[in-house]
The first five atom37 places (N, CA, C, CB, O) and aatype in JSON, in Angstrom:
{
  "aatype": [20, 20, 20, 20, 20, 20, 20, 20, 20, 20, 20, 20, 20, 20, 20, 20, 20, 20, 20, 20, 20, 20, 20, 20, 20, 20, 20, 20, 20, 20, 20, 20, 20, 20, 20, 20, 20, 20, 20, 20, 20, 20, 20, 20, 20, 20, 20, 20, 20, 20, 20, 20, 20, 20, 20, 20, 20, 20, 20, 20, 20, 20, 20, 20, 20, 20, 20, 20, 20, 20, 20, 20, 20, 20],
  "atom_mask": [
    [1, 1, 1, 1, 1],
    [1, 1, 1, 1, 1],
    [1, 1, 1, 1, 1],
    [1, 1, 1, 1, 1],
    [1, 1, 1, 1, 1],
    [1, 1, 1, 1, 1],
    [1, 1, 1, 1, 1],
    [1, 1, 1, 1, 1],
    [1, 1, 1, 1, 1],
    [1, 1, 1, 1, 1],
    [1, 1, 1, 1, 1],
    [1, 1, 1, 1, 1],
    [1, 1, 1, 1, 1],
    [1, 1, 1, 1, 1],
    [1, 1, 1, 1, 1],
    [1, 1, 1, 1, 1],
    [1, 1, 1, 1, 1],
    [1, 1, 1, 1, 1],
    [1, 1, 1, 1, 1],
    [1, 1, 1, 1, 1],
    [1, 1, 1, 1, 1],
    [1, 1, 1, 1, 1],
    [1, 1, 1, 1, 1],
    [1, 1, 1, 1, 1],
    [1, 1, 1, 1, 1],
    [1, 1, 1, 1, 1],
    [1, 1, 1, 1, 1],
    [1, 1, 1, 1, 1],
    [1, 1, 1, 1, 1],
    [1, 1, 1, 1, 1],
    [1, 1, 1, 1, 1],
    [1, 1, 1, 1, 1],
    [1, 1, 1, 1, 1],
    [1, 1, 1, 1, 1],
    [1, 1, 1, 1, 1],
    [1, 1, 1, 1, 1],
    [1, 1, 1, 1, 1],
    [1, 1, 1, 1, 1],
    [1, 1, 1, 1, 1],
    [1, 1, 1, 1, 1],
    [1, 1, 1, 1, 1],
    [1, 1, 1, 1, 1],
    [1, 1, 1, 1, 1],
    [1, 1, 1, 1, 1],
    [1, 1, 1, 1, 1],
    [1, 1, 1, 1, 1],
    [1, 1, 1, 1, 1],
    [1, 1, 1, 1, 1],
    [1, 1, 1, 1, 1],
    [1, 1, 1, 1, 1],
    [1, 1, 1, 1, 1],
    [1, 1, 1, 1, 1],
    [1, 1, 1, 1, 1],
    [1, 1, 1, 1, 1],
    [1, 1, 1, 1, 1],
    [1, 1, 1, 1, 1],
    [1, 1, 1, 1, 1],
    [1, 1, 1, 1, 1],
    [1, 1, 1, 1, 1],
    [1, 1, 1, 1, 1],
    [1, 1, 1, 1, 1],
    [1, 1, 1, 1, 1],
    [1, 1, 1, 1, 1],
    [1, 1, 1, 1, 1],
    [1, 1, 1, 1, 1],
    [1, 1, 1, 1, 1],
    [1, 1, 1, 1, 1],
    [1, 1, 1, 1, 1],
    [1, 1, 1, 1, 1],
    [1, 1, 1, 1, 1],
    [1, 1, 1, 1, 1],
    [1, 1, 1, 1, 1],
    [1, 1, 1, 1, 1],
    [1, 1, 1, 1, 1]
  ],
  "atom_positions": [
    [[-106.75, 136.68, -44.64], [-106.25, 136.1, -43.41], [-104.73, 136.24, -43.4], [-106.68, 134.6, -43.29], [-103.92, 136.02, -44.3]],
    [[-104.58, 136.61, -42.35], [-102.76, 136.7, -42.19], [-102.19, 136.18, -40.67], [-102.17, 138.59, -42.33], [-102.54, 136.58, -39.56]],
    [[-101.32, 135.28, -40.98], [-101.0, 134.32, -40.14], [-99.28, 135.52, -39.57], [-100.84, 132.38, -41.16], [-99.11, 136.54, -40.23]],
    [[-98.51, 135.27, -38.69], [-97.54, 135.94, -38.03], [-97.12, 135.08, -37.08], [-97.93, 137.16, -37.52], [-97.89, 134.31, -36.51]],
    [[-95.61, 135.16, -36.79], [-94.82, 134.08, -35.77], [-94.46, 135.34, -34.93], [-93.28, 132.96, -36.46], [-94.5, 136.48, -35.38]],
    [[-94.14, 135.04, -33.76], [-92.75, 135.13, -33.25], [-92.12, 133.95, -31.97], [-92.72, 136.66, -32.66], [-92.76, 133.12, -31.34]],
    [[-90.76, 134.25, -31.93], [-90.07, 133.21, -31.35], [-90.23, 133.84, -29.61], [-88.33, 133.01, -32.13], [-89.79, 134.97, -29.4]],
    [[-90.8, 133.11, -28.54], [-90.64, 133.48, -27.88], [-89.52, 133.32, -26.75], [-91.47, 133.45, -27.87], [-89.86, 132.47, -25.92]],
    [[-88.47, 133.81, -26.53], [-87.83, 132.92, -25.4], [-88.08, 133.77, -24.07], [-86.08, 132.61, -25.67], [-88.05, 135.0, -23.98]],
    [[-88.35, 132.79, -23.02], [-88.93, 132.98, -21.54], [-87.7, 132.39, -20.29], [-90.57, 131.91, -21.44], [-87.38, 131.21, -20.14]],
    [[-87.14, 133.59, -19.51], [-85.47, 133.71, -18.63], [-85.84, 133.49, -17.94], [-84.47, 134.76, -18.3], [-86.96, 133.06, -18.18]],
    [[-85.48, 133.49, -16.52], [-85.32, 134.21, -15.39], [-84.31, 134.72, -14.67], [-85.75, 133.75, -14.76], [-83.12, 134.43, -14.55]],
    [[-85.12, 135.67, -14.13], [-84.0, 136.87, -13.68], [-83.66, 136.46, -12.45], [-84.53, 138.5, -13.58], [-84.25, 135.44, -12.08]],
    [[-82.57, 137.11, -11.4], [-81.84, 137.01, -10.61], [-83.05, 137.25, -9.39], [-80.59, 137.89, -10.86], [-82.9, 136.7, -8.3]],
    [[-84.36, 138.19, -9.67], [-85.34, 137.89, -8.54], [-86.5, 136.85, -8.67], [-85.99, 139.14, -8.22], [-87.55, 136.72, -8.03]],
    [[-86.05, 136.24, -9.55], [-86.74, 134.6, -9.65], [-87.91, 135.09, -10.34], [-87.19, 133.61, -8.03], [-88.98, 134.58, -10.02]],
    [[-87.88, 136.1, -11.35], [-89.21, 136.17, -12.16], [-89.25, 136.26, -13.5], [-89.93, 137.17, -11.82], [-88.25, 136.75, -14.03]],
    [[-90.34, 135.85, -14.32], [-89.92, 135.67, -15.81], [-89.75, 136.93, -16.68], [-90.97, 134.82, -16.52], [-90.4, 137.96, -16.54]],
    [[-88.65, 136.69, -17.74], [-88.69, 137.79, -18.57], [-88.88, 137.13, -19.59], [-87.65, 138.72, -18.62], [-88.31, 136.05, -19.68]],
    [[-89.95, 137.72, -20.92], [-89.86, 137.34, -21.99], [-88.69, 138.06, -23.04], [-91.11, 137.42, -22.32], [-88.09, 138.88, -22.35]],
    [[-88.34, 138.06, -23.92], [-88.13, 138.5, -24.83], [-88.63, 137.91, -26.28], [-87.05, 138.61, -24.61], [-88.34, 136.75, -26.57]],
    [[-89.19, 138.54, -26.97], [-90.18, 137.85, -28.58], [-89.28, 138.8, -29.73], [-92.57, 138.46, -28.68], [-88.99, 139.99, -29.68]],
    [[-89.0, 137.82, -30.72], [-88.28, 137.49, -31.8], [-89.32, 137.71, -32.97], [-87.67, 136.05, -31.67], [-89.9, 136.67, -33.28]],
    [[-89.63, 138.69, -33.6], [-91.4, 138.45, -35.04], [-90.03, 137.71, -35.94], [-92.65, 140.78, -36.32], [-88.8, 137.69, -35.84]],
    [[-90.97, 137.19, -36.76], [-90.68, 136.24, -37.59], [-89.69, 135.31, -37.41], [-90.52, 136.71, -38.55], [-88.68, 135.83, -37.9]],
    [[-89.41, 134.25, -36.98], [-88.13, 133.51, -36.93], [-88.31, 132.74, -37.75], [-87.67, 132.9, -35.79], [-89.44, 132.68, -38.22]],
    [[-87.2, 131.8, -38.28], [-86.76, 131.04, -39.31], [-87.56, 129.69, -38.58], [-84.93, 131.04, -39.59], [-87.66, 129.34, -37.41]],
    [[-88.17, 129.02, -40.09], [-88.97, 128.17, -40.09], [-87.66, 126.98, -39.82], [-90.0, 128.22, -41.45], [-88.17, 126.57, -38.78]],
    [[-87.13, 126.63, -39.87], [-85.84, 125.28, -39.83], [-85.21, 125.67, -38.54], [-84.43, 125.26, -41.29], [-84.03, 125.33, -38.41]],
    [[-85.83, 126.41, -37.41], [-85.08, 126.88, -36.27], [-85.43, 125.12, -35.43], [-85.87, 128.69, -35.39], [-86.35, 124.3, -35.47]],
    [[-83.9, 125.25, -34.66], [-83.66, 123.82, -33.95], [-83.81, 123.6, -32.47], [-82.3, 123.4, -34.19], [-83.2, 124.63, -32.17]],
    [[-84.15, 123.04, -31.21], [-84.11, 123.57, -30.2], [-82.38, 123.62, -29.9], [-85.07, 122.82, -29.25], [-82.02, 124.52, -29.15]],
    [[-81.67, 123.0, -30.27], [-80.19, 124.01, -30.2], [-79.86, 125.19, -30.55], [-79.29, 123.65, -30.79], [-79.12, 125.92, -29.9]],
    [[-80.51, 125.51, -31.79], [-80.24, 127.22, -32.19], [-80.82, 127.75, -31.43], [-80.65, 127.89, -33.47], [-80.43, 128.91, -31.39]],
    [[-81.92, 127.48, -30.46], [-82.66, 128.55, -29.39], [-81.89, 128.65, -28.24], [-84.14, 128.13, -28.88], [-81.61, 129.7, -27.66]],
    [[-81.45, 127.23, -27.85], [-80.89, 127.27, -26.09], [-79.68, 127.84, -26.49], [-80.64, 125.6, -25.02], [-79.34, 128.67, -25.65]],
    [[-78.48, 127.73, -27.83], [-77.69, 128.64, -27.69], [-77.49, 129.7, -27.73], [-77.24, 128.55, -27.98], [-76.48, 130.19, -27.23]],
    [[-78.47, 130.43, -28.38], [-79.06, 131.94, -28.48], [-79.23, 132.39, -26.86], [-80.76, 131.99, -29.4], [-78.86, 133.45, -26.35]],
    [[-79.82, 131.38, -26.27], [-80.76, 131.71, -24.76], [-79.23, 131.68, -24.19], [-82.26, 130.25, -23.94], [-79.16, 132.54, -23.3]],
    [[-77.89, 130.99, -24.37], [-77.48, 131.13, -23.42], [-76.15, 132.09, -23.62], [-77.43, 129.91, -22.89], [-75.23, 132.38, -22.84]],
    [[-76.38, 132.41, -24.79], [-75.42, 133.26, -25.11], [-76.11, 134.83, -24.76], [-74.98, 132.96, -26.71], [-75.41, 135.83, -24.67]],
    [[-76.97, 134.84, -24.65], [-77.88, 136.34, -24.26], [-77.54, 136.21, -22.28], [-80.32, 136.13, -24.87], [-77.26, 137.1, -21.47]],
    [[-77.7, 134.91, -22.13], [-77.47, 135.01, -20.38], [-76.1, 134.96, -20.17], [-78.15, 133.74, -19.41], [-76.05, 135.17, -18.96]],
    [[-74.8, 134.78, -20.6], [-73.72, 134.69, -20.57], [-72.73, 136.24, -20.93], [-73.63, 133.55, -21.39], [-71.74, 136.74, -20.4]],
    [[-73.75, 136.67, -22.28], [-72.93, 138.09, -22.3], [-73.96, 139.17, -21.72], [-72.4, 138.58, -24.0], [-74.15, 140.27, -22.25]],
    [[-74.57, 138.73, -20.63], [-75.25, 139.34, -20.09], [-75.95, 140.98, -21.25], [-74.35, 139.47, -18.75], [-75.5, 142.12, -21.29]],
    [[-77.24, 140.31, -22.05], [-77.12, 141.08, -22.89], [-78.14, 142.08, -22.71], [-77.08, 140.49, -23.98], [-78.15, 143.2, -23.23]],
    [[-79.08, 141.54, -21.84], [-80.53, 142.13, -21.45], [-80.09, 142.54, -19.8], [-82.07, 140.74, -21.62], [-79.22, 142.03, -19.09]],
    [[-81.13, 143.78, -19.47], [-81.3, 144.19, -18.22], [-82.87, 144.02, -18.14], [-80.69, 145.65, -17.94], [-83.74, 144.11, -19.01]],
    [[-82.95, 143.64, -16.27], [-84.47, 143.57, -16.36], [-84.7, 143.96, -14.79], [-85.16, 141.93, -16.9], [-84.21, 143.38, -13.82]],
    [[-85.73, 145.27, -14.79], [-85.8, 145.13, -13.08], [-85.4, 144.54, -11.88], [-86.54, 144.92, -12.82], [-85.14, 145.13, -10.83]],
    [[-85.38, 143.12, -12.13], [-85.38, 142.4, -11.41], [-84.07, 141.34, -11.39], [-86.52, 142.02, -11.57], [-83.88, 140.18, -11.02]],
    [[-83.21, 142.52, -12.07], [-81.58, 141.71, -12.19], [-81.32, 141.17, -13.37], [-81.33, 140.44, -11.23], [-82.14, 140.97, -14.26]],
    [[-79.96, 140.89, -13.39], [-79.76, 139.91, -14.52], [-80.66, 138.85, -15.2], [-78.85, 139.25, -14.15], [-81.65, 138.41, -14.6]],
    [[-80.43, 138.56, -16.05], [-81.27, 137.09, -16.73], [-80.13, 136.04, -16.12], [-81.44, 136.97, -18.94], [-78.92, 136.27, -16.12]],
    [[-80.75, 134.88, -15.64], [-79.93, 134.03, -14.96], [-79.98, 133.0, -15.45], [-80.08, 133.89, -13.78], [-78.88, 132.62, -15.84]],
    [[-81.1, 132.05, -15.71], [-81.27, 130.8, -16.18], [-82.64, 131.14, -17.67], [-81.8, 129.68, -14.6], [-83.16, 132.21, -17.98]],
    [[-82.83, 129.89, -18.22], [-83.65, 129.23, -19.42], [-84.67, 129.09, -18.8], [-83.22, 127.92, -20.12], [-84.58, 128.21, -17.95]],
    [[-85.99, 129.77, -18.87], [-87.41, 129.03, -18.27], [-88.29, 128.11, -18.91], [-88.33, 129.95, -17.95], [-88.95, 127.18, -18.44]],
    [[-88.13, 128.77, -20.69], [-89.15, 128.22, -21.75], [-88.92, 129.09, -22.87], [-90.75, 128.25, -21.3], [-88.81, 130.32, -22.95]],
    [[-88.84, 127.69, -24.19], [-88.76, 128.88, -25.47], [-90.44, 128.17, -26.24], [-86.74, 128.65, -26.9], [-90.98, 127.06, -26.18]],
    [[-90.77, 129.39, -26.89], [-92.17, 128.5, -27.66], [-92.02, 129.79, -29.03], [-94.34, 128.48, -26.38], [-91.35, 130.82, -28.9]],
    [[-92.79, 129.43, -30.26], [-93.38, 129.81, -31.21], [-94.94, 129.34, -30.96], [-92.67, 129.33, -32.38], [-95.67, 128.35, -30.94]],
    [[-94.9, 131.24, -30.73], [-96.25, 131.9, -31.48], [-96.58, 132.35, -32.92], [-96.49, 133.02, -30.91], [-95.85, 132.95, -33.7]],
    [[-97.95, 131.89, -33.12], [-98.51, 131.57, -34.49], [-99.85, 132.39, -33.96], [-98.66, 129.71, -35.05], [-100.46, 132.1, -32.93]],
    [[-100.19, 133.42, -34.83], [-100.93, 134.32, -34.65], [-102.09, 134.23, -35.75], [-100.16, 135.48, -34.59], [-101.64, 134.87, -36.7]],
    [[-102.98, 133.9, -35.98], [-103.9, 134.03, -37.27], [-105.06, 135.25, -36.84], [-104.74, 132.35, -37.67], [-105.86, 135.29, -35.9]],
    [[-104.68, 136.47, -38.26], [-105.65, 137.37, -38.07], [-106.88, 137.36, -39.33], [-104.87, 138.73, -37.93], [-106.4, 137.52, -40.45]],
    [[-108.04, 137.23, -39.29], [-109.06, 137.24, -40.19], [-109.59, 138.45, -40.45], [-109.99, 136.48, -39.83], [-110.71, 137.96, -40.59]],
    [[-109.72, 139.31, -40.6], [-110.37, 140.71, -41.15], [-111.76, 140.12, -41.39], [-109.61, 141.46, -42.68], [-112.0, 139.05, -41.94]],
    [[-112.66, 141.04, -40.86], [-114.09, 140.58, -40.57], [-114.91, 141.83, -41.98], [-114.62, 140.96, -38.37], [-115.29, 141.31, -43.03]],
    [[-115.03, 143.09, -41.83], [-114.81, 144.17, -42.15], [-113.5, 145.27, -42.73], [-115.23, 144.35, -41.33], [-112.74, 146.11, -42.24]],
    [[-113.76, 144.7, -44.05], [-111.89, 145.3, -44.24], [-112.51, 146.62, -45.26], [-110.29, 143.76, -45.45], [-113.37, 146.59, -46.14]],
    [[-111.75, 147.64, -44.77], [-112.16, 149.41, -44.98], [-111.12, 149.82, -45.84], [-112.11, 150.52, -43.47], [-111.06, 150.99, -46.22]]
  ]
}
């Protein structure tokens, strides 16, 4: 069994629609300050492009936790 993170943080862009961007593995002691300043330092130095314009605002940050079981392992 093998378990896997990543950090997800969720923008929005300048045409009011979500962009993800996912982080694999992030640090287990991560704070919701180390995320929103990450989030707003990525929307401030405008670091991402996205179809639909700039990243403008914070929508949602979450950690994903992935568990894979091998049923048949070859």
């Amino acid at each position: 069994m093998a378990v896997t993170k990543r950090l997800e943080m969720r923008f929005r862009n300048a045409a009011g629609r979500t962009v993800t961007i996912s982080v694999p593995d992030p640090r287990d002691d991560l704070t919701v300050a180390d995320v929103e300043t990450a989030m707003n330092t990525i929307i401030s130095k405008n670091v991402f492009n996205s179809s639909g314009g700039d990243l403008v605002t914070i929508a949602s940050a979450r950690i994903v936790e992935r568990v894979t079981t091998d049923i048949i392992e070859g």
